[in-house]
VEXLUMMAR-613035 format. One record per residue (C-alpha): residue number from 0; residue in three letters; chain; x, y, z. Coordinates in pm, whole numbers, plus 32768, in hexadecimal, padded with zeros to 4 digits. Each point is the difference from the previous one (the first is absolute). Example, Ala and Ser with C-alpha at 12.3 -4.5 7.8 and 13.67 -1.06 7.14 Angstrom:
! VEXLUMMAR-613035
{resi->0	resn->ala	chain->A	east->84CE	north->7E3E	up->830C}
{resi->1	resn->ser	chain->A	east->8089	north->8158	up->7FBE}
! end
This chain:
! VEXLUMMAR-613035
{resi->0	resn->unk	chain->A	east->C1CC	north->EBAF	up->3379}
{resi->1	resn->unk	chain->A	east->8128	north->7FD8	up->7F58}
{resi->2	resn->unk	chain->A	east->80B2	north->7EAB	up->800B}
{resi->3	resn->unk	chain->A	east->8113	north->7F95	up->80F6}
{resi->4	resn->unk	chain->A	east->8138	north->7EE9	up->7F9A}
{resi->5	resn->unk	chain->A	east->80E8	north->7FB8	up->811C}
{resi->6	resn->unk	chain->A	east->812D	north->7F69	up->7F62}
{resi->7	resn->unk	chain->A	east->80CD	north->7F37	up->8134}
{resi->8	resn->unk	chain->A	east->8094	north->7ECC	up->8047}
{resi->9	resn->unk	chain->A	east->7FA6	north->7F2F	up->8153}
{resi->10	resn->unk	chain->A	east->7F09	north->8084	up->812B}
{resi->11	resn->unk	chain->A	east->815C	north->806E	up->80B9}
{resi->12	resn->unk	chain->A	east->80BD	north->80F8	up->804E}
{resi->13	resn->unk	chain->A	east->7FCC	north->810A	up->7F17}
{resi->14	resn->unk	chain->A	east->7EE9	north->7F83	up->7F0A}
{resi->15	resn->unk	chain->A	east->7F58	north->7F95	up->8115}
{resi->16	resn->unk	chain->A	east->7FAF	north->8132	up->8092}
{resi->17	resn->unk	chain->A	east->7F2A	north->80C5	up->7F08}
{resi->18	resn->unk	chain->A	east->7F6C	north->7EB2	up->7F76}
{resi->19	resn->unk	chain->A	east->7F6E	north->7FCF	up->817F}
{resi->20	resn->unk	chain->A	east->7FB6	north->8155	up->7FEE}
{resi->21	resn->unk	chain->A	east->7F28	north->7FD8	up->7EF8}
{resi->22	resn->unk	chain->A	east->7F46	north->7ED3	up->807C}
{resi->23	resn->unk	chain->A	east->7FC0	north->80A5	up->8130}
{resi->24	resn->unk	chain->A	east->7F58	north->813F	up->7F80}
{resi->25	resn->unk	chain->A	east->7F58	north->7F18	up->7F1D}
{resi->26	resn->unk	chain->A	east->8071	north->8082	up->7E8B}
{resi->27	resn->unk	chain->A	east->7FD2	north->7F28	up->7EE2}
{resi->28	resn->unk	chain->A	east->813D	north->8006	up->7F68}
{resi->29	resn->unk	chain->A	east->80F3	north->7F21	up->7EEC}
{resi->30	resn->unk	chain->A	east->80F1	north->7F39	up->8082}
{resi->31	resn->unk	chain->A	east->8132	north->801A	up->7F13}
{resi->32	resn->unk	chain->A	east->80E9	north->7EDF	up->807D}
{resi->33	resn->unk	chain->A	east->8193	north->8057	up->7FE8}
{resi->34	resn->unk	chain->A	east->80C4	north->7EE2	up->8024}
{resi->35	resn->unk	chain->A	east->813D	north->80BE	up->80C2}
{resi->36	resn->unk	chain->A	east->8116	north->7ED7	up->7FDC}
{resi->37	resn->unk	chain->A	east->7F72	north->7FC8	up->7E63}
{resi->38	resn->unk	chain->A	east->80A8	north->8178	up->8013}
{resi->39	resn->unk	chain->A	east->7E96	north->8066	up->7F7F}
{resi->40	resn->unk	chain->A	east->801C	north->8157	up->8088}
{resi->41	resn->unk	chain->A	east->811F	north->8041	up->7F28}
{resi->42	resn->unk	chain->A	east->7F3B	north->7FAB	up->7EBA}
{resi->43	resn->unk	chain->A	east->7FC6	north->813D	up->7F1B}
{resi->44	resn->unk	chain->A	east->7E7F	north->7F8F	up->800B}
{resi->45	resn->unk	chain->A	east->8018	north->8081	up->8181}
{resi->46	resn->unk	chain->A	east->8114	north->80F2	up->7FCC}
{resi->47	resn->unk	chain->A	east->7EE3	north->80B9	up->7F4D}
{resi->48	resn->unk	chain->A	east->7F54	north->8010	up->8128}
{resi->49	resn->unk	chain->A	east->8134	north->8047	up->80ED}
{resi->50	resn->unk	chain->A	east->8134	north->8038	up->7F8F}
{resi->51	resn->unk	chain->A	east->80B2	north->7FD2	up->8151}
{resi->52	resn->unk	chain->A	east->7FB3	north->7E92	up->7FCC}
{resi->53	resn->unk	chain->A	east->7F80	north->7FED	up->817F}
{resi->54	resn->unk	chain->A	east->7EB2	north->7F92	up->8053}
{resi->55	resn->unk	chain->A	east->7EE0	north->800F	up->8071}
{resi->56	resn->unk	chain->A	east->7F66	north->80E3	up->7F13}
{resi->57	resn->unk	chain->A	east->7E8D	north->8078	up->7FCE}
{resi->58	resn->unk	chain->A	east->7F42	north->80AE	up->7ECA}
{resi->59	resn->unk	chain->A	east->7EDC	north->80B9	up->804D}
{resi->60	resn->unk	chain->A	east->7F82	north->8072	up->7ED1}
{resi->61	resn->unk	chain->A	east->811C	north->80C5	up->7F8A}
{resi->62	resn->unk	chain->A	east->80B2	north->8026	up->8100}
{resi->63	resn->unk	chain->A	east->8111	north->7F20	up->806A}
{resi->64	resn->unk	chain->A	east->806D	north->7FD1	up->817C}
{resi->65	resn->unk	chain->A	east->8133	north->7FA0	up->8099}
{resi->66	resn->unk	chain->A	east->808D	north->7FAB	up->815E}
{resi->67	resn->unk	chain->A	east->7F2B	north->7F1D	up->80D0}
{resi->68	resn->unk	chain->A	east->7FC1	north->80DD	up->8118}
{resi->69	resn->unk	chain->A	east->7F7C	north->811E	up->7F60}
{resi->70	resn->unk	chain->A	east->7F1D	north->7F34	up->7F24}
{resi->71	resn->unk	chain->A	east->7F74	north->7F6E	up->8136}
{resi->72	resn->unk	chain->A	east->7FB6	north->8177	up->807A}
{resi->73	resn->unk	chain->A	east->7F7E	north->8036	up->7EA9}
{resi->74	resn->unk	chain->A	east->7EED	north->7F07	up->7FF0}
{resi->75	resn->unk	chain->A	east->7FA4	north->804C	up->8160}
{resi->76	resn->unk	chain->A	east->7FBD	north->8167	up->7F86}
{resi->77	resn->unk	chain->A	east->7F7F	north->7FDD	up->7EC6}
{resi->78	resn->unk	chain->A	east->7EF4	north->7ED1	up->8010}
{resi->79	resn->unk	chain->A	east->7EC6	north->7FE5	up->80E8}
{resi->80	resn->unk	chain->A	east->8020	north->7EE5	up->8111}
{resi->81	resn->unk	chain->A	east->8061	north->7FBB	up->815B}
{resi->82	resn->unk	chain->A	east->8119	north->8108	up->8081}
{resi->83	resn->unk	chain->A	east->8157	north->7F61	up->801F}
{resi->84	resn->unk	chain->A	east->8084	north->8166	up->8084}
{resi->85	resn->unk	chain->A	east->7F67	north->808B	up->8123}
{resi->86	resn->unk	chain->A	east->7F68	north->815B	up->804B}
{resi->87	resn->unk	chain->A	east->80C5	north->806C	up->8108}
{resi->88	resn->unk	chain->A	east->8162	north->80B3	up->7F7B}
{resi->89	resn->unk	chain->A	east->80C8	north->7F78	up->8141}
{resi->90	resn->unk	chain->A	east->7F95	north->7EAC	up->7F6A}
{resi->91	resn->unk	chain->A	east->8059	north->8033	up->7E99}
{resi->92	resn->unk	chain->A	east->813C	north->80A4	up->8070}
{resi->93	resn->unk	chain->A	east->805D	north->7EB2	up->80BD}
{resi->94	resn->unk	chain->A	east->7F8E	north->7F43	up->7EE9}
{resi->95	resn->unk	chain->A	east->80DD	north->8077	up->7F19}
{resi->96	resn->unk	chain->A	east->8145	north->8006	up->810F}
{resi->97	resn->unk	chain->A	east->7FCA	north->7E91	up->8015}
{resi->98	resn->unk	chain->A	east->7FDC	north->7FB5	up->7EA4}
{resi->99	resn->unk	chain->A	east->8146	north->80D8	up->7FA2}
{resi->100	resn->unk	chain->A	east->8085	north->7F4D	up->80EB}
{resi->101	resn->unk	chain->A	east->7F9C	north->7EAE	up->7F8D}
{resi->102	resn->unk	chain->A	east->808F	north->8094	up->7EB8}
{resi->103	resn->unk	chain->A	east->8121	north->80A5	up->7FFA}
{resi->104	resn->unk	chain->A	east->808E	north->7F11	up->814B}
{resi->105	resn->unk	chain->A	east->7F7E	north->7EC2	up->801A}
{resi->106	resn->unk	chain->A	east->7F8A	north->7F8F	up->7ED0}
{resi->107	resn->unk	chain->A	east->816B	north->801A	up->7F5D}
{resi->108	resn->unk	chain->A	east->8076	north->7F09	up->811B}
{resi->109	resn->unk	chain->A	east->7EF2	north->7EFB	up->7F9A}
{resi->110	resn->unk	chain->A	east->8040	north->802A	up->7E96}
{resi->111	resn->unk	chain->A	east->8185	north->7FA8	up->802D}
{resi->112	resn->unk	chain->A	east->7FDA	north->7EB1	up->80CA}
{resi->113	resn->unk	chain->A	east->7EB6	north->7FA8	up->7F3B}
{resi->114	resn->unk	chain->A	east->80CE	north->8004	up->7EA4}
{resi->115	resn->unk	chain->A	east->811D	north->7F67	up->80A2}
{resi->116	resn->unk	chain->A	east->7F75	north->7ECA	up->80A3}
{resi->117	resn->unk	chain->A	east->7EA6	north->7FF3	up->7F3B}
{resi->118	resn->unk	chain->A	east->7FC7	north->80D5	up->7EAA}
{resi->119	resn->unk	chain->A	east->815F	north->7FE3	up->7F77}
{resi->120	resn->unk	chain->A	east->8048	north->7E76	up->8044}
{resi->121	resn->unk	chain->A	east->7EA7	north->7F9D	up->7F64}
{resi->122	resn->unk	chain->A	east->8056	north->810E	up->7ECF}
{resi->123	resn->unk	chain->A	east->815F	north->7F45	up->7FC1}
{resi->124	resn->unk	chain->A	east->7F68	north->7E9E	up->803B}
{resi->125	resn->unk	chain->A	east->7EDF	north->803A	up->7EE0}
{resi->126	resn->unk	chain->A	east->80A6	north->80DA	up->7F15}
{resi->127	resn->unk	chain->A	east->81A7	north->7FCA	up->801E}
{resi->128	resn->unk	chain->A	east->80FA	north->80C5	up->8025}
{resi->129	resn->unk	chain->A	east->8044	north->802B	up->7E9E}
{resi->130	resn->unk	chain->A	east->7E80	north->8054	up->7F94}
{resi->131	resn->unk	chain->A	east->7FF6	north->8107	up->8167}
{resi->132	resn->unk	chain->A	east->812E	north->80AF	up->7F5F}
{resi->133	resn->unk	chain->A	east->7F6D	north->802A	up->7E8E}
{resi->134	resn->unk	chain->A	east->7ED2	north->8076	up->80B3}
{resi->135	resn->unk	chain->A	east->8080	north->810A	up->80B2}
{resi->136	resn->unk	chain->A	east->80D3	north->807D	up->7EFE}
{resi->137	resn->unk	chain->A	east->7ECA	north->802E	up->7F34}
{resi->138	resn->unk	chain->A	east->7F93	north->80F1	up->8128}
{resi->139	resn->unk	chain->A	east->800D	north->8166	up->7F2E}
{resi->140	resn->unk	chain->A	east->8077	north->80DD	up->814E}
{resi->141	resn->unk	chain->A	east->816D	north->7F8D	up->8053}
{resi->142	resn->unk	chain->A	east->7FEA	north->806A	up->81A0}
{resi->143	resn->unk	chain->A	east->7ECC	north->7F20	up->7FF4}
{resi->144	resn->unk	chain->A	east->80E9	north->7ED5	up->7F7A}
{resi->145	resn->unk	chain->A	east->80F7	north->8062	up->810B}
{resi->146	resn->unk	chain->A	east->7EDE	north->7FC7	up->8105}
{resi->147	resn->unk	chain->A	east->7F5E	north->7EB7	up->7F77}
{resi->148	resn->unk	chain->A	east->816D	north->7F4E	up->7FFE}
{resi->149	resn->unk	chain->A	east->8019	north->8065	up->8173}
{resi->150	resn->unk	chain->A	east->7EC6	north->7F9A	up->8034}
{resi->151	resn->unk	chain->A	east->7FD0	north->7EB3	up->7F1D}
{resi->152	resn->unk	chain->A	east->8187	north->7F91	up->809E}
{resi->153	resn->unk	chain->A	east->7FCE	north->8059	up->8150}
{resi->154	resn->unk	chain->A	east->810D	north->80EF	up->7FFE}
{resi->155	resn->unk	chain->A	east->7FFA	north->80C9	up->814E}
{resi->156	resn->unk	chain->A	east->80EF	north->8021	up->80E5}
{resi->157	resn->unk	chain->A	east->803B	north->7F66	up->8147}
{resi->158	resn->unk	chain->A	east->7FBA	north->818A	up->8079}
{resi->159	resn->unk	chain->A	east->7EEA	north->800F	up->7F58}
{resi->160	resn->unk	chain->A	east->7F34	north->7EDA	up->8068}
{resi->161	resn->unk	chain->A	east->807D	north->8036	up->8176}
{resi->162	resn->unk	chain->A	east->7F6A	north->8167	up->8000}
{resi->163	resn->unk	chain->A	east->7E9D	north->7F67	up->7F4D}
{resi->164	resn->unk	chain->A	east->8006	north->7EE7	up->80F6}
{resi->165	resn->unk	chain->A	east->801E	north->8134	up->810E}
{resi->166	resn->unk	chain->A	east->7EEA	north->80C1	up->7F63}
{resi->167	resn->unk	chain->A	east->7EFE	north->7ED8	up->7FD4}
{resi->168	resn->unk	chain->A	east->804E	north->7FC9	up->8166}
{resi->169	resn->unk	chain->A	east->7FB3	north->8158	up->8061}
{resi->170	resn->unk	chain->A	east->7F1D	north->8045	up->7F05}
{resi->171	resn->unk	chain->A	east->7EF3	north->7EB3	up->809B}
{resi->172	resn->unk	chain->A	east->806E	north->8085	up->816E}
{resi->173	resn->unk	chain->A	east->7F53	north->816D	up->7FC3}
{resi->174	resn->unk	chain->A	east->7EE2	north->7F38	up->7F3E}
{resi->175	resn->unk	chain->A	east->7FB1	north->7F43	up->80F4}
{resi->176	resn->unk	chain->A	east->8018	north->8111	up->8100}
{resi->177	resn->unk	chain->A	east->7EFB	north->80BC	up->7F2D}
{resi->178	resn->unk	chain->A	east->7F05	north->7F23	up->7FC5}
{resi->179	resn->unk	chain->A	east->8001	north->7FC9	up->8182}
{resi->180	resn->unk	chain->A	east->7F4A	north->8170	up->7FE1}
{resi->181	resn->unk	chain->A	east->7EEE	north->7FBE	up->7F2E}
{resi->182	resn->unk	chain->A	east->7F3C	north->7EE9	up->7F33}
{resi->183	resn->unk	chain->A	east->80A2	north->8065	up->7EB4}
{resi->184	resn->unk	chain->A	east->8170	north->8082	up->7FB0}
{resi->185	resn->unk	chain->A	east->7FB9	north->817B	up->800D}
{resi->186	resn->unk	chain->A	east->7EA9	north->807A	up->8045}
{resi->187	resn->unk	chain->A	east->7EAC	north->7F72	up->8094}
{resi->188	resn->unk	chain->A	east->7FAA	north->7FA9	up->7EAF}
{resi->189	resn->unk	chain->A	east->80A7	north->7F24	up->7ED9}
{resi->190	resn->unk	chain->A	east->809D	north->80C7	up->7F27}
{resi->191	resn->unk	chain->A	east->811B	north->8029	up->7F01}
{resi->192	resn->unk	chain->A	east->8115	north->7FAF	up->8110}
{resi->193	resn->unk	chain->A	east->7F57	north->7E5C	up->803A}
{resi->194	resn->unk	chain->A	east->7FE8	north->8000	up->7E74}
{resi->195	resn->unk	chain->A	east->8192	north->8075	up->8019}
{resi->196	resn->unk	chain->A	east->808F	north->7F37	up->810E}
{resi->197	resn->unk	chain->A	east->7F2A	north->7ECA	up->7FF1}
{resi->198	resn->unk	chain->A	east->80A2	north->7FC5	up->7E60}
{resi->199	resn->unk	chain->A	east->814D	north->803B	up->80A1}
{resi->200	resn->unk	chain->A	east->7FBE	north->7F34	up->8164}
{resi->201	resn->unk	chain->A	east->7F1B	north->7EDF	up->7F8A}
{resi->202	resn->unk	chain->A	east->8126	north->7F03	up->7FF2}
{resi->203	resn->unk	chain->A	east->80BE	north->806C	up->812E}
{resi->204	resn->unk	chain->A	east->7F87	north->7EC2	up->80BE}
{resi->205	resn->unk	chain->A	east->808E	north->7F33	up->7EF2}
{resi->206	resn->unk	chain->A	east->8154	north->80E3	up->7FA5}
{resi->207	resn->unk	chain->A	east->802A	north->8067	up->813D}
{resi->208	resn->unk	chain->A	east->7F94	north->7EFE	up->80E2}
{resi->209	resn->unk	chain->A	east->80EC	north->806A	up->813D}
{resi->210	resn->unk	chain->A	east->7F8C	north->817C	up->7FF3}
{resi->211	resn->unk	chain->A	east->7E81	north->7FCD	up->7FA9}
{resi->212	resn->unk	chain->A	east->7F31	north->7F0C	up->80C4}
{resi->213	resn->unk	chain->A	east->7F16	north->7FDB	up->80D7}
{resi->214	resn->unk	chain->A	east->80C3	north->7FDD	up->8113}
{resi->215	resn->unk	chain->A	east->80D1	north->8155	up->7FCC}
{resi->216	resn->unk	chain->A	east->7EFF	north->80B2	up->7F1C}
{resi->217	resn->unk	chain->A	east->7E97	north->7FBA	up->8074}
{resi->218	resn->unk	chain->A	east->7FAF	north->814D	up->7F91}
{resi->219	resn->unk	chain->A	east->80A3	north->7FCB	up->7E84}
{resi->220	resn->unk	chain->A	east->7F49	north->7E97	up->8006}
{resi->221	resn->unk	chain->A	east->7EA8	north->809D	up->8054}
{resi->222	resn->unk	chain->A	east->803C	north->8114	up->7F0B}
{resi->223	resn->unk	chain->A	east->8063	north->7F3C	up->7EC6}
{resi->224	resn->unk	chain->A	east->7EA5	north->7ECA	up->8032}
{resi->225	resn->unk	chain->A	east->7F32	north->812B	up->8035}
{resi->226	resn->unk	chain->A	east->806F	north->8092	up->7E98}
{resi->227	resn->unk	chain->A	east->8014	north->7E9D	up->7F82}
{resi->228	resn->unk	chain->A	east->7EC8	north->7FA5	up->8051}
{resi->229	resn->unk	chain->A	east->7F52	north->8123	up->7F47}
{resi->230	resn->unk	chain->A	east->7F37	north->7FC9	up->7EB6}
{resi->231	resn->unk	chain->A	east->80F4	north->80D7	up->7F50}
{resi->232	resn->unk	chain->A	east->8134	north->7F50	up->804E}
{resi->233	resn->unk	chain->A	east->7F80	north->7EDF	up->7F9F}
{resi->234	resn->unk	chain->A	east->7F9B	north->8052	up->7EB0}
{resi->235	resn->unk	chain->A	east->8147	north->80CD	up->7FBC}
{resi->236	resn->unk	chain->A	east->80CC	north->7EA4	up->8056}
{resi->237	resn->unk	chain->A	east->7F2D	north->7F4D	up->7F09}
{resi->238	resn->unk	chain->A	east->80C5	north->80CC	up->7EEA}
{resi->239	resn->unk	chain->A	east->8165	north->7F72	up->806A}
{resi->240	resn->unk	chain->A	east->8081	north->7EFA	up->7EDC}
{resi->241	resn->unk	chain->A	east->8129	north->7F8E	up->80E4}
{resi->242	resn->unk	chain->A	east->8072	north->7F49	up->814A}
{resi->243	resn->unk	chain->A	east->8047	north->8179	up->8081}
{resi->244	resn->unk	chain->A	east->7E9D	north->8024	up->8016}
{resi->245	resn->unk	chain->A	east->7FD5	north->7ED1	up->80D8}
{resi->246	resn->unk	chain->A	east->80B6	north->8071	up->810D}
{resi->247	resn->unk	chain->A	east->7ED5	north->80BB	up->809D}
{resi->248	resn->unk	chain->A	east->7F6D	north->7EB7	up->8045}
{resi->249	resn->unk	chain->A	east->80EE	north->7FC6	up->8157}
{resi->250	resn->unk	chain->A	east->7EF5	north->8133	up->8094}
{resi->251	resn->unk	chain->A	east->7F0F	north->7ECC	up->7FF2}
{resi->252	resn->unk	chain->A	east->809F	north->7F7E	up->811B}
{resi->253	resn->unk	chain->A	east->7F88	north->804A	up->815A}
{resi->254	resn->unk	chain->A	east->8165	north->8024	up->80C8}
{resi->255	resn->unk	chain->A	east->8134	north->8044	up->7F2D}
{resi->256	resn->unk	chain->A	east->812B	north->7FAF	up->80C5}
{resi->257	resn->unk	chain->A	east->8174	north->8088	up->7FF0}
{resi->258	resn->unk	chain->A	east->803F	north->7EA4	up->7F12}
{resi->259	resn->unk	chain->A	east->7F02	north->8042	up->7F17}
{resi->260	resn->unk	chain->A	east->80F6	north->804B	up->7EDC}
{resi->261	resn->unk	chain->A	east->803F	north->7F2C	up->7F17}
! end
């Protein structure tokens, strides 16, 4: 069988998704560490492998993948293991509303307050201004400058955070409401859509202590342990190499509270 690299940065967000993915099914792959804020991504060694400069990535072989999502639906289709999509098309098509929802609507909204309050600060206390802004205008594509300066400064709008604030808040509402339905976030079965939401939800209870409790979100709460607590998880955490990856430990906790936050 030919070999499989994942190249990613933390179990989060994006390179979370297919690395969980992985464990899950149970592939032996190489884990290809890309250190985002050391601006690794935008190395030529990686451009080689994607020019966009995004990541995650994954060879197989020869072929080279792109765009978390749809590498999670590829190694669910290509590789023997348990399913993480279900048989049953009314499933799969609910599946794959929630995770385009997850990414075209709500994950956006995470991404701006996480760089503003978390990933940017800790970028401009390790590196400096003055190193940041050599780094990113070693970055080869110029609207991918334009978007790490936003991001790295913290420069959205009052408009814009207000209308991610509004969209988180929505956004946990109908999750909450869902997972009142069933055990897991779209089917009767783990699948693709837990893998999806739990690397964009884990650290609600700690980001987002008034919307995502115990008290408001039982459902969320019981939801997030349950993925937490799987063999998988664990294992994919173990590859974190900063305090980002840490912040899955407040699931350890029995009752969360609306002050959990730090």
């Amino acid at each position: 069988m030919a070999e499989i690299t994942l190249y990613h940065w933390e179990p989060n967000a994006n390179s979370g998704k297919p690395m969980l993915a992985l464990m899950e099914k149970g592939v032996p792959f190489t884990s290809h560490y890309i250190d985002m804020l050391q601006f690794d991504q935008h190395k030529p060694e990686y451009l080689a492998i994607n020019r966009q400069g995004t990541i995650p990535a994954m060879t197989h072989g020869d072929r080279v993948l792109v765009e978390s999502t749809a590498i999670m639906e590829y190694l669910d289709e290509a590789f023997a293991g348990p399913a993480l999509m279900p048989a049953g098309a009314r499933d799969r098509w609910r599946i794959r509303w929630w995770m385009k929802f997850m990414d075209q609507w709500l994950a956006p909204s995470f991404s701006m307050f996480g760089w503003k309050f978390f990933v940017g600060p800790n970028a401009i206390a390790a590196h400096g201004k003055d190193a940041l802004e050599a780094a990113i205008g070693r970055i080869p594509l110029p609207e991918r400058q334009v978007a790490w300066r936003k991001a790295v400064y913290g420069l959205f709008g009052e408009e814009e955070m207000a209308e991610s604030a509004r969209r988180i808040d929505v956004g946990i509402r109908m999750l909450e409401a869902e997972l009142g339905k069933r055990e897991w976030l779209a089917s009767d079965q783990y699948s693709l859509a837990d893998i999806n939401g739990f690397n964009l939800a884990y650290a609600m209870p700690l980001s987002q202590p008034h919307l995502a409790n115990d008290d408001l979100t039982p459902n969320i709460m019981r939801w997030l342990r349950a993925i937490y607590r799987r063999p998988a998880t664990r294992e994919c955490w173990k590859l974190g190499r900063t305090p980002m990856a840490a912040r899955v430990d407040i699931l350890e906790q029995d009752y969360i509270g609306q002050g959990a936050g730090a």
